[in-house]
C-alpha positions as CSV (number, residue, x, y, z in Angstrom):
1,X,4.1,21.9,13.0
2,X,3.2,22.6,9.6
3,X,0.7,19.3,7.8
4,X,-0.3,19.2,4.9
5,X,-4.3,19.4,4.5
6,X,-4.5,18.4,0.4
7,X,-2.9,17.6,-2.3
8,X,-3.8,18.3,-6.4
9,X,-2.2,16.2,-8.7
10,X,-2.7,16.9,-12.9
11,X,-1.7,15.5,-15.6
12,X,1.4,13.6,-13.5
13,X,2.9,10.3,-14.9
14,X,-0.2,7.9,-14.3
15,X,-2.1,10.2,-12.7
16,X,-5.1,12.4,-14.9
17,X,-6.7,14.2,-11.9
18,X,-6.5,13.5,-8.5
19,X,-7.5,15.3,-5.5
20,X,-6.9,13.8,-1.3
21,X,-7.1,15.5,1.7
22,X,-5.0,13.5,4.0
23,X,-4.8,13.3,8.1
24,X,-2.8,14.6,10.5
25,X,-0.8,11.7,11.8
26,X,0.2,8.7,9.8
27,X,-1.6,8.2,6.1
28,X,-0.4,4.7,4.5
29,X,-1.6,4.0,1.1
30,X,-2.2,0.9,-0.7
31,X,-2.9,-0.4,-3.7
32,X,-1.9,-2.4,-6.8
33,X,2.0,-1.6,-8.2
34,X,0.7,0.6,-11.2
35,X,-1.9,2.4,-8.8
36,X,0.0,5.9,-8.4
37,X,1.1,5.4,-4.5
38,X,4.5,6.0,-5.1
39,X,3.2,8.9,-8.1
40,X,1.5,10.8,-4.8
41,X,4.8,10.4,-2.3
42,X,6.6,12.1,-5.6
43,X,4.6,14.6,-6.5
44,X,4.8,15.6,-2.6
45,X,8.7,15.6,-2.6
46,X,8.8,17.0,-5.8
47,X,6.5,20.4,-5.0
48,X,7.7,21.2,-0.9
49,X,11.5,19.4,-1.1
50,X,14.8,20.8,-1.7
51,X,16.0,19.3,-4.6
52,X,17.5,21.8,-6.6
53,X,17.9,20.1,-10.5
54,X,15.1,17.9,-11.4
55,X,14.9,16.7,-14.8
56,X,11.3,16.0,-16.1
57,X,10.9,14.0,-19.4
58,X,8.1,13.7,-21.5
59,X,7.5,10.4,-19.7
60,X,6.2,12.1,-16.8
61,X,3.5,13.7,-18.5
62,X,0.1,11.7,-18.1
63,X,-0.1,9.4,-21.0
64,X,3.1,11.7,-22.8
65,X,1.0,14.9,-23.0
66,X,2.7,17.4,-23.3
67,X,-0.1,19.9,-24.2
68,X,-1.3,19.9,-20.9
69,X,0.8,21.0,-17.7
70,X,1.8,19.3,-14.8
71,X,-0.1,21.1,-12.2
72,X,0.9,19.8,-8.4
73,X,-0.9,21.8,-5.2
74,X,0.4,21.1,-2.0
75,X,-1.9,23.3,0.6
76,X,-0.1,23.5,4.2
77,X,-1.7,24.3,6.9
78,X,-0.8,24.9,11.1
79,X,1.3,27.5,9.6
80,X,4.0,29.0,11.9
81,X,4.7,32.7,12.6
82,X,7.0,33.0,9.6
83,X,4.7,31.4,7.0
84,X,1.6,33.6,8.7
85,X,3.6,36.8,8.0
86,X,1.3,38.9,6.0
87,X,4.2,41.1,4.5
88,X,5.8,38.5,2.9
89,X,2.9,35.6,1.9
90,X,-0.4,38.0,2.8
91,X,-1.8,37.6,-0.8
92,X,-0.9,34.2,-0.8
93,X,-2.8,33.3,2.4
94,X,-6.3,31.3,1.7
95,X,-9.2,30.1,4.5
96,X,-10.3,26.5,4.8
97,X,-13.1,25.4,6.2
98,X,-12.4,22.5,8.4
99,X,-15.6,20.9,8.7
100,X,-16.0,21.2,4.6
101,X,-12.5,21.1,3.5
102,X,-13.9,23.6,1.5
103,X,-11.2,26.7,0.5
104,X,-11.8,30.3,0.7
105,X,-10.0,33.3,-1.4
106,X,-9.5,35.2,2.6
107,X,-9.1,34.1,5.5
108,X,-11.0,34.7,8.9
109,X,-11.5,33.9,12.7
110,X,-13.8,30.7,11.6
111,X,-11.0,29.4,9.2
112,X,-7.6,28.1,9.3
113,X,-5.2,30.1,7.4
114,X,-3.5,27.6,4.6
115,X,-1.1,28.4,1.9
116,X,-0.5,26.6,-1.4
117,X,2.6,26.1,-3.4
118,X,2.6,25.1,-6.6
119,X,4.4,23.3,-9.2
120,X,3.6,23.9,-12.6
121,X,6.0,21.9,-15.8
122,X,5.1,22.9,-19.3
123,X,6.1,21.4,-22.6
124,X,9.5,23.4,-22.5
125,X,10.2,20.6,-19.0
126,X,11.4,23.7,-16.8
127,X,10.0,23.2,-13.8
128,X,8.3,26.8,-12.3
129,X,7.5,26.8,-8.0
130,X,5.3,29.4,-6.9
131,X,3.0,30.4,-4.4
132,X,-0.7,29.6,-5.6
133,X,-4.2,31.6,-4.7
134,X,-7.2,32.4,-6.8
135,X,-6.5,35.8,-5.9
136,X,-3.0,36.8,-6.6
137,X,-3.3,34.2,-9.7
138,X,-5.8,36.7,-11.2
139,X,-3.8,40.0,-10.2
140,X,-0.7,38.1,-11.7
141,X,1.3,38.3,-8.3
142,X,3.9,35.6,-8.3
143,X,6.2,34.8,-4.8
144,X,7.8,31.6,-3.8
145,X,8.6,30.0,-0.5
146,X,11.6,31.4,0.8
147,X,14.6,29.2,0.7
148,X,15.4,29.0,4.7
149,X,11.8,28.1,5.5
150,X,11.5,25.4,2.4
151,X,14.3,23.1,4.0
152,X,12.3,23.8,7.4
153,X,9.3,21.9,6.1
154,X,10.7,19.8,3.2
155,X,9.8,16.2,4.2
156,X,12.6,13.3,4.8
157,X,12.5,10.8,2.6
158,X,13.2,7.3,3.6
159,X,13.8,5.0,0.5
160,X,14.6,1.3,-0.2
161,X,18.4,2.7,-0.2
162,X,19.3,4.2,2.7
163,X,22.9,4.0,3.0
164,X,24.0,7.3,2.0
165,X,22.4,8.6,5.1
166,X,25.3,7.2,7.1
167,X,27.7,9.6,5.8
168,X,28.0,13.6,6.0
169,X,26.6,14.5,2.6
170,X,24.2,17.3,2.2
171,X,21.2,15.4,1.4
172,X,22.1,13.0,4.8
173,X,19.7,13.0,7.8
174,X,23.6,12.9,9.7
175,X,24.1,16.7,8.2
176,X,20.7,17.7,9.7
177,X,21.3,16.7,13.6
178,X,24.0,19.8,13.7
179,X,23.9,22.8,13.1
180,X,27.6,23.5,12.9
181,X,29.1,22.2,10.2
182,X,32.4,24.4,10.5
183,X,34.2,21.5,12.8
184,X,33.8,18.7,10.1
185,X,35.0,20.8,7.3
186,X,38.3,22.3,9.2
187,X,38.8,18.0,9.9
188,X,38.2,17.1,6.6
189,X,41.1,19.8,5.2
190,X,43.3,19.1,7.7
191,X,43.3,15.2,6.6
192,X,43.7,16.3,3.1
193,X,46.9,17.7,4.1
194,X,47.9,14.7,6.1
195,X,47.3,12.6,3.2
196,X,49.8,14.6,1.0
197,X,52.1,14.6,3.3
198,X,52.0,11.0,4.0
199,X,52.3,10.4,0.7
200,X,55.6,12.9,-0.1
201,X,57.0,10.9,3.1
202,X,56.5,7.7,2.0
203,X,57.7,8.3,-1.4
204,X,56.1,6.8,-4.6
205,X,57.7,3.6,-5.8
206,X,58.1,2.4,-9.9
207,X,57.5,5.8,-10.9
208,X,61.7,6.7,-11.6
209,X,61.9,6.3,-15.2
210,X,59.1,8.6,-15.7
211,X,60.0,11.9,-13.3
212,X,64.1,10.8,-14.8
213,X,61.7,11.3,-18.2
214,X,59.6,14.2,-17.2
215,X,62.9,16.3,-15.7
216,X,65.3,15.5,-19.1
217,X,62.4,16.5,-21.6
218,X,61.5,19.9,-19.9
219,X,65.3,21.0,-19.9
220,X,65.2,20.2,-23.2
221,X,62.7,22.1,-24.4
222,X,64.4,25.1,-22.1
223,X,62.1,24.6,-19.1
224,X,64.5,25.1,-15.8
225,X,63.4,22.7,-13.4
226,X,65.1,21.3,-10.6
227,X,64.3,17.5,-9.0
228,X,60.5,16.0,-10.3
229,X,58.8,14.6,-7.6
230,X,55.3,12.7,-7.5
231,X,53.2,14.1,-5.0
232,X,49.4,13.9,-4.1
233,X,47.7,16.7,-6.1
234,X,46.7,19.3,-3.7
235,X,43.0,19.9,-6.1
236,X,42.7,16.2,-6.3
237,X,43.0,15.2,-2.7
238,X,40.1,16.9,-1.3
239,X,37.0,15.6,0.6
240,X,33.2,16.2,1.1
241,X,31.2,15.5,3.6
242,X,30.2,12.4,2.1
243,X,33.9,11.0,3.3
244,X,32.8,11.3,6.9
245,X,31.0,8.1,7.4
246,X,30.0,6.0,10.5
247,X,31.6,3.0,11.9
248,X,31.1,0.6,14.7
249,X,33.8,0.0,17.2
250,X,36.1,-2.5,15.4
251,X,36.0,0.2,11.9
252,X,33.5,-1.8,10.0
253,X,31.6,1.0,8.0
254,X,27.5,1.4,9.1
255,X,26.9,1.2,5.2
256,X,27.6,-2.2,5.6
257,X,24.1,-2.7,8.2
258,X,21.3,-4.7,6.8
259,X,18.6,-2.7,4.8
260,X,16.4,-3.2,7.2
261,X,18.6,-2.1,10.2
262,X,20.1,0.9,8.3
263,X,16.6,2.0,7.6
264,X,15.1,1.6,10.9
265,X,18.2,3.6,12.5
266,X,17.5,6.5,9.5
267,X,14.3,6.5,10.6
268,X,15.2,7.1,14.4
269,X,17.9,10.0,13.3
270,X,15.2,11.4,10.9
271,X,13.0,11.7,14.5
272,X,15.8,13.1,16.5
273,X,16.4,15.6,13.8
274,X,12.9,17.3,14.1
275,X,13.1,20.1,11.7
276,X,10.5,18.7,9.6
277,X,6.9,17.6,10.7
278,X,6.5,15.3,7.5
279,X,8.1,12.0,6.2
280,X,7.6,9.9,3.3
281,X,8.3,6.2,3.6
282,X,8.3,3.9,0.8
283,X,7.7,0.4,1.2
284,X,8.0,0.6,5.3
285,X,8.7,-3.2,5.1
286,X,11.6,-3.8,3.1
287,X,14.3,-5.6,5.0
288,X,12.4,-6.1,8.3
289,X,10.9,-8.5,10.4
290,X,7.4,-8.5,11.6
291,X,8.7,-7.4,15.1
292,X,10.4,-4.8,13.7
293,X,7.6,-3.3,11.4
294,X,5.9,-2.9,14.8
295,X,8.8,-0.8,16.7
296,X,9.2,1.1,13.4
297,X,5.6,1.9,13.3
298,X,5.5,3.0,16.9
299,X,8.4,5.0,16.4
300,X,6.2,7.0,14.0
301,X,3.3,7.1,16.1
302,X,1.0,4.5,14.9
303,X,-0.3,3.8,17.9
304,X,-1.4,7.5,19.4
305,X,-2.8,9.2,16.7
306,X,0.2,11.6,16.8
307,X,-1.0,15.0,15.2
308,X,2.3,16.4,15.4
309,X,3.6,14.9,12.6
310,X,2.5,14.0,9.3
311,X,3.7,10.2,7.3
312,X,3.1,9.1,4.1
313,X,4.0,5.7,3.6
314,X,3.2,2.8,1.0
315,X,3.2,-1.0,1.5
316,X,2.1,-4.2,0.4
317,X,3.0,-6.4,3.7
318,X,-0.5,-7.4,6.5
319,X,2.1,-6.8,8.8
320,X,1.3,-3.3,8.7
321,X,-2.0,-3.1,8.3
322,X,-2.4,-4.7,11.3
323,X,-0.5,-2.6,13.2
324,X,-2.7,0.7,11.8
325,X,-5.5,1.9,13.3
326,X,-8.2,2.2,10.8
327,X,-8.2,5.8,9.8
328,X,-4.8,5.9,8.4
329,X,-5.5,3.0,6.1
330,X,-6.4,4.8,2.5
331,X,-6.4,3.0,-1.1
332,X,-5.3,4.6,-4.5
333,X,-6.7,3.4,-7.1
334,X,-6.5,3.9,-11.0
335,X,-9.6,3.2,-13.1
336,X,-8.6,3.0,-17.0
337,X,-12.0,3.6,-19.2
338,X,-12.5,3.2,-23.1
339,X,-15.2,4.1,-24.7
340,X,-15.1,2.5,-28.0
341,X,-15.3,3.8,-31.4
342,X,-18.8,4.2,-33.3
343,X,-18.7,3.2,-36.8
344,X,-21.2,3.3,-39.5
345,X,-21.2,1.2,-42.5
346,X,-17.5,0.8,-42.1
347,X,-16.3,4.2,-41.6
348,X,-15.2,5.4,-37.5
349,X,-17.3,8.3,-37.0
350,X,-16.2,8.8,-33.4
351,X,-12.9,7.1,-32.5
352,X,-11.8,5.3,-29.6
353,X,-11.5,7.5,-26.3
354,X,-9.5,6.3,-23.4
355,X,-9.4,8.1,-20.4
356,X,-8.0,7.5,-16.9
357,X,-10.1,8.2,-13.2
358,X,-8.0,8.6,-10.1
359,X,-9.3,7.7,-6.3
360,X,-8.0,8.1,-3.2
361,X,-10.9,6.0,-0.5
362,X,-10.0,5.8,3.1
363,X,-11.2,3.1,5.6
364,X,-12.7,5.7,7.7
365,X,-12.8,5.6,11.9
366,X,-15.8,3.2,13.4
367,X,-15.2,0.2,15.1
368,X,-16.4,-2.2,12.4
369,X,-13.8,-0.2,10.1
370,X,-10.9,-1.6,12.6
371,X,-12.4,-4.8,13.5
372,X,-12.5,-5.4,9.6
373,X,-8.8,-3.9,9.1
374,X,-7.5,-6.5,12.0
375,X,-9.8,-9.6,11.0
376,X,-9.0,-9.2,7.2
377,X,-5.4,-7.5,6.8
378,X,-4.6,-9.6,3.5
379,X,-7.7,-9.1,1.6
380,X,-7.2,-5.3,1.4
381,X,-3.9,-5.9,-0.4
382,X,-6.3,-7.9,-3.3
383,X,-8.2,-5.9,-5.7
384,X,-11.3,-8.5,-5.6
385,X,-12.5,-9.2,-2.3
386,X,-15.0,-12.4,-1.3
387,X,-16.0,-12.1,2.4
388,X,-17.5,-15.3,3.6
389,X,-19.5,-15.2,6.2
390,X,-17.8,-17.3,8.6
391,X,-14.5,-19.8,8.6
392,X,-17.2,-22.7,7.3
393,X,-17.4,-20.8,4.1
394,X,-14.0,-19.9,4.2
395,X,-13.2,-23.5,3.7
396,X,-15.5,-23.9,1.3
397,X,-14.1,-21.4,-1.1
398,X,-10.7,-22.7,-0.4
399,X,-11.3,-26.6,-0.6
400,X,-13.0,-25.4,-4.1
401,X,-9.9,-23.5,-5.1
402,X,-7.5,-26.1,-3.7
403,X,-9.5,-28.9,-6.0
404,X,-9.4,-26.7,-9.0
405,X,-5.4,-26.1,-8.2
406,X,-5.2,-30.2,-8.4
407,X,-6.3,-30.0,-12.2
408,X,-4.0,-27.6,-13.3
409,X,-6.4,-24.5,-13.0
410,X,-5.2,-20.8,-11.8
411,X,-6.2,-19.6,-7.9
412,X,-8.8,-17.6,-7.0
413,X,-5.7,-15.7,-5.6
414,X,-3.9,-15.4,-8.9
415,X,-7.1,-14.3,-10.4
416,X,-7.0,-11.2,-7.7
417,X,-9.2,-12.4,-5.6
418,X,-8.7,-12.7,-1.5
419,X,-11.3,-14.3,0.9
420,X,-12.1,-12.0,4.2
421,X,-13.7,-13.6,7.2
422,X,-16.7,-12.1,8.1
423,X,-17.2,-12.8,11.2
424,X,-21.3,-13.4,11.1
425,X,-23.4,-11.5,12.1
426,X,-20.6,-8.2,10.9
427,X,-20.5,-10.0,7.1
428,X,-22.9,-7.2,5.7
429,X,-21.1,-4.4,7.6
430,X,-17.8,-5.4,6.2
431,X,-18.4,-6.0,2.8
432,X,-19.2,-3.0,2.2
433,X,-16.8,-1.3,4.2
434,X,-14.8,-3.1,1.1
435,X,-17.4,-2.1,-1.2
436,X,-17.2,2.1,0.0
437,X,-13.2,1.7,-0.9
438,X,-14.0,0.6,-4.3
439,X,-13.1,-3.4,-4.2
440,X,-15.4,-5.8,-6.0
441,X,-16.7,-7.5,-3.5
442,X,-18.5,-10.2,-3.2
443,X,-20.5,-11.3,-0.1
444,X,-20.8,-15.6,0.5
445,X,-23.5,-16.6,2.8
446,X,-25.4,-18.8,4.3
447,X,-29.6,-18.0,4.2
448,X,-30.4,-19.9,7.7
449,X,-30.5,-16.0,9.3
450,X,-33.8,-14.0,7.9
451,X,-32.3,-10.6,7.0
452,X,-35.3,-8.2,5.7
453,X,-35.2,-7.2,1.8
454,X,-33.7,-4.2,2.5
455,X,-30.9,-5.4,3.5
456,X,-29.9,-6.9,0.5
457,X,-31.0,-4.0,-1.4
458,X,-28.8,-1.9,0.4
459,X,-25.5,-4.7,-0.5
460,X,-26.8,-4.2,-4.1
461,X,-26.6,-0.7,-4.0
462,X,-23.2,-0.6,-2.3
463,X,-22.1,-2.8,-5.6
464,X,-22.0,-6.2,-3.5
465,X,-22.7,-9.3,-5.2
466,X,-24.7,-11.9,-2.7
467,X,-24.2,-15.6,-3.2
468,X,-25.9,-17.9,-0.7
469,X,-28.0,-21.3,-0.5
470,X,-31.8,-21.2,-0.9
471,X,-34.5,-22.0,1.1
472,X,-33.3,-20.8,4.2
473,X,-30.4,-23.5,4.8
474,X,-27.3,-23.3,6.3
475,X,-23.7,-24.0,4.8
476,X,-24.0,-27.6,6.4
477,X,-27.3,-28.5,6.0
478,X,-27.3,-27.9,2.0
479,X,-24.1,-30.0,2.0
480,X,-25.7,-33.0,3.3
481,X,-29.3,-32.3,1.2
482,X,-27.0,-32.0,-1.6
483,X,-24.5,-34.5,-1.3
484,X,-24.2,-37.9,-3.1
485,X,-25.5,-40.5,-1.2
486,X,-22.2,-42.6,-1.7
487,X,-20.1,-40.1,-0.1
488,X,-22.1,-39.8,3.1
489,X,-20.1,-41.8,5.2
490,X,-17.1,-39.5,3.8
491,X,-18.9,-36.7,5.2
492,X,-18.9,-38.6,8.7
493,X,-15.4,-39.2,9.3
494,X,-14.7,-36.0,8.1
495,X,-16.8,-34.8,11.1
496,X,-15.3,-37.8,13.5
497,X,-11.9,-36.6,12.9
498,X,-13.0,-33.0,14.3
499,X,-15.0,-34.0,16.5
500,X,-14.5,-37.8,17.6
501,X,-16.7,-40.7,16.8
502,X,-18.1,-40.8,20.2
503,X,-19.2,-37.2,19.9
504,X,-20.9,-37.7,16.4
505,X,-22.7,-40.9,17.3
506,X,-24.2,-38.6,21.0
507,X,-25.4,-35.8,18.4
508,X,-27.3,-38.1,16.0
509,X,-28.6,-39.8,18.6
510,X,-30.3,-36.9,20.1
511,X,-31.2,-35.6,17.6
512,X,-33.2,-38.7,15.9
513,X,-34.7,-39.3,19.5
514,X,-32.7,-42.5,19.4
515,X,-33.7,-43.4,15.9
516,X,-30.4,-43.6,14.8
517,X,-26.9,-43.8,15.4
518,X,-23.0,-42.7,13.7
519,X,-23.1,-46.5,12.5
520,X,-26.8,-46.6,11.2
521,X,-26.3,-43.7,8.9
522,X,-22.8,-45.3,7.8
523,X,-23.6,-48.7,6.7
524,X,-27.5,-47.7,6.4
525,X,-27.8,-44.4,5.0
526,X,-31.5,-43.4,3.8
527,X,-32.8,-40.1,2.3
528,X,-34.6,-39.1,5.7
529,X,-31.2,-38.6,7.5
530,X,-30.5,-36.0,5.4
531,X,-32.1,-33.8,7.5
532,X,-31.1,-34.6,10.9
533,X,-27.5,-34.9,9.4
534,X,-27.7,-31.5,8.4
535,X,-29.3,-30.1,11.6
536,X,-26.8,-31.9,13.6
537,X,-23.6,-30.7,11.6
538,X,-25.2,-27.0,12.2
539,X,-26.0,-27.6,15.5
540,X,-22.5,-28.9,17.2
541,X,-20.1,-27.1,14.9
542,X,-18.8,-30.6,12.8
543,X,-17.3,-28.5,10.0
544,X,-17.0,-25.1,12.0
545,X,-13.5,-24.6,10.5
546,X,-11.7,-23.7,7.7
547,X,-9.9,-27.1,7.8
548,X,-12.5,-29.6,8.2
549,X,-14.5,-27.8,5.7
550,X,-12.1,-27.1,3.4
551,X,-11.0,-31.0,3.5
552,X,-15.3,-31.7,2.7
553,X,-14.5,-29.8,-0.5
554,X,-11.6,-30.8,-1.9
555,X,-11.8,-34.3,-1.2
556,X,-15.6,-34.7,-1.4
557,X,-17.9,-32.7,-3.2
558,X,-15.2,-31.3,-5.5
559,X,-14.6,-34.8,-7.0
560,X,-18.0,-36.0,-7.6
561,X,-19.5,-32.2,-8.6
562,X,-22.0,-33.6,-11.1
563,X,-23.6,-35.9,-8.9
564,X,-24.0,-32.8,-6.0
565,X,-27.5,-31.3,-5.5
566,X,-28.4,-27.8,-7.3
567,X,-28.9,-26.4,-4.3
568,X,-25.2,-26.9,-2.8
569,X,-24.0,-26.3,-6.5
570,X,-25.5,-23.9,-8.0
571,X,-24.8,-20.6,-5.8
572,X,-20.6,-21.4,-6.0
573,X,-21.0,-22.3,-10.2
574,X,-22.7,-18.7,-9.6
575,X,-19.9,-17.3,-7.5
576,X,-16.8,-19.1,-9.4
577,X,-18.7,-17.1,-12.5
578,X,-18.3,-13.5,-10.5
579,X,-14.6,-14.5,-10.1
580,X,-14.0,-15.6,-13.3
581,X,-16.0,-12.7,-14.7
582,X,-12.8,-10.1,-14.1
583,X,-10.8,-12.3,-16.4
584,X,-13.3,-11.8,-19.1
585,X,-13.3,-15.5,-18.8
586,X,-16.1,-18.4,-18.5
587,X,-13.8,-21.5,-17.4
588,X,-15.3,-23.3,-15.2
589,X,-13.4,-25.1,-12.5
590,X,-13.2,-28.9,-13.4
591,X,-16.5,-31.5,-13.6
592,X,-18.5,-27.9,-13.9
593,X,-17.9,-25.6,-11.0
């Protein structure tokens, strides 16, 4: 079944220059609203469908200009017999290199043999479809697709609207599951003709006074005609296909499904039809539940790698993600650059420049990639991604965030930013499989685990930000070195609510060799508990959750930040500055985070 292997994209609508060789299978991109995911799923329509009139504008030229083309390749390849013939496409035919993805002018043993067509739109907005290789470009040859073979590989579309797919219309999935046609179209003239008769039978009341009118005006003016009658045009009672519809048992129209039913049935027709190896899907959520994004996706293959079709599909919903195995996960993303103007002494020598860079990164297949895809599904809808190391830091970032919320400030979330867990000891691994798909990332940590220099070198050089406490201490034990002496006891019934007061007083008392107890370090706090405080949170897990941790935060340390410890403070002012920092903003959340 005939895939496509890459797609070229120039100088269309908010795209400058984009190249992406997708998979075989299912290919789901993400990305912000104005990142060019729904830009790609045209531009493959537009080049391999079978719409016949398409009207470009000056709108869909990058940035309105006109003085360069739109240029879209679409290179297919698992070419059948037809589109192998060497009569008809021989000059046409190319060699890629499937290691490389690298393109040759001929084709050989060592290669698969691809062909790319081309759509090319100039200034005058006609749109021009050809075949495209180096070769027959520089001999001048020009050749398109055949017709018959186009609709053979044009994709099916399934929109947000799907309800014209429940009639008989020519651009229905309904019109595609036969192949005869003839039956429908005898049916639909013989129900013209039962209309007008129908119609002449029944007569056509409060109409007298005009035929009376009609028949005394035309004698008149010396046209014979006998009795006027008013009849159902025979030219205006006609149908399409588009009158054949479906209906359940008791006659209410299919049209009338829920968008999410009517597009998970299209999508099952669009299966059964076959004809085409390649779908687009926009938005595969709209109008379903979660356990119907799942049977959806499985209908499409999700979960064996099919490589006998080809989907391209765009969401926004975890749901999804989830449900994807990490190799079909890729993100499009648009980077607008200025480079400002240089003036001397008043006067622009160079002016402003503004130009626009266009990615398509993939997840890639390892099993970090998919652990990270299932542990994290929201943060790879955020553009800014924190991953904290575990669900203690989680709740630290959110009891922060939750405080600031209190006094009026914006989210983190609002800001773009999204907290990933990262599971421990995999933190490093999947921050910068966030890092290698081009999110600013940002990696929160705890120092108690002695990772070699390297290591953080290699973050830095994958563009990750590290914040973490000093000194070797763990999330816990810089809260309680750091925290006000007052709110100690806080801190304690935090833990006593997680854990149970029984369970607190057993772990300082082993851990103070009987020094002390829950009740001693209540009513008779002193500075050397700090320690054992610390080591026992650590130890037995007091805060080892996003709730008790995030409740520490918010209700704590949040309130009484300028009496907290540097250490404790001073890596999240650090980190609140690398969220803010996107914003082109310095606010610090209130009493100086």
């Amino acid at each position: 079944m005939t895939i496509i292997r890459e797609i070229s994209i120039s100088n269309f609508r908010g795209i400058h220059s984009l190249r992406w060789c997708p998979n075989p299978g299912i290919n789901c991109l993400i990305g912000p609203g104005d990142g060019g995911k729904s830009t790609i799923l045209d531009a493959i329509e537009l080049v391999i469908g079978t719409k016949q009139s398409i009207a470009f504008t000056d709108a869909d030229f990058h940035r309105c200009n006109v003085s360069e083309p739109i240029i879209i390749d679409v290179t297919l390849g698992d070419l059948d017999e037809e589109l192998l013939n060497l009569e008809t496409y021989g000059h046409f035919l190319r060699g890629r290199d499937a290691s490389t993805g690298e393109f040759f002018n001929e084709t050989s043993a060592s290669l698969e043999t691809v062909l790319t067509v081309r759509l090319i739109v100039r200034e005058d907005l006609e749109p021009q479809w050809l075949l495209y290789s180096d070769g027959a470009s520089v001999e001048g040859r020009e050749r398109n697709i055949q017709w018959k073979r186009r609709q053979k590989i044009a994709p099916t579309r399934l929109g947000v609207v799907a309800d014209h797919h429940m009639s008989l219309g020519p651009r229905s999935v309904l019109g595609k599951i036969s192949t005869d046609t003839t039956q429908a179209s005898v049916a639909l003239a013989a129900a013209a003709r039962q209309a007008r008769k129908a119609f002449a039978d029944e007569g056509c009341e409060g109409v007298d006074d005009i035929l009376t009118a009609s028949q005394r005006i035309a004698n008149d003016m010396g046209i014979l005609v006998g009795a006027v009658n008013a009849l159902l045009d025979v030219r205006g009672v006609t149908f399409s296909g588009g009158a054949i519809a479906l209906h359940e048992e008791d006659h209410v129209p299919m049209k009338s499904l829920g968008s999410g039913s009517m597009r998970l049935l299209v999508a099952g027709l669009q299966k059964s039809v076959g004809q085409s190896s390649i779908s687009i899907i926009d938005e595969l959520e709209f109008g379903l539940e979660p356990y119907r994004i799942v049977r959806l996706l499985d209908a499409l293959g999700a979960k064996r790698n099919d490589d006998t079709q080809q989907v391209f599909l765009t969401t926004h919903s975890p749901v999804v993600l989830r449900e994807l195995s990490s190799v079909q996960l890729h993100r499009v993303k648009t980077e607008r650059i200025v480079t400002p103007a240089v003036m001397e002494g008043g006067v622009e020598q160079t002016p402003e420049i503004r130009s626009t860079v266009n990615h398509v990164y993939s997840l890639g297949d390892s099993e970090e990639a998919q652990a990270t895809l299932r542990a994290c599904a929201e943060a790879f809808l955020a553009p800014s991604v924190i991953v904290c190391e575990g669900k203690t830091e989680i709740g630290v970032l959110r009891g922060l965030d939750l405080f600031n919320q209190d006094q009026g400030k914006r989210s983190i979330l609002a800001k773009g930013c999204h907290w990933a867990n990262g599971g421990g000891s995999s933190m490093v691994e999947r921050a910068k499989a966030f890092s290698r798909m081009s999110y600013r990332t940002a990696l929160f940590m705890d120092s108690d685990v002695a990772y070699q220099p390297e290591v953080y070198t290699d973050l830095q050089t994958n563009g990750v930000s590290v914040f973490r406490w000093q000194d070797g201490l763990s999330t816990e034990e810089a809260l309680f070195l750091s925290a006000p002496s007052a709110q100690i006891p806080q801190l304690l019934d935090i833990a006593c609510d997680w854990k149970s007061n029984d369970s607190i007083d057993a772990n300082i008392q082993n851990a103070s060799d009987q020094r002390y107890n829950l009740e001693d370090c209540r009513n008779s706090f002193t500075e050397d508990m700090r320690t054992i405080l610390g080591s026992c949170a650590k130890e037995n897990n007091w805060y080892k959750d996003i709730d008790p941790a995030e409740r520490v935060l918010r209700e704590i340390i949040a309130t009484n930040w300028t009496q907290t410890g540097t250490q404790f403070v001073q890596p999240l002012n650090e980190l609140w500055g690398w969220i803010e920092a996107d914003q082109q903003a310095n606010q610090a959340p209130a009493n100086g985070v």
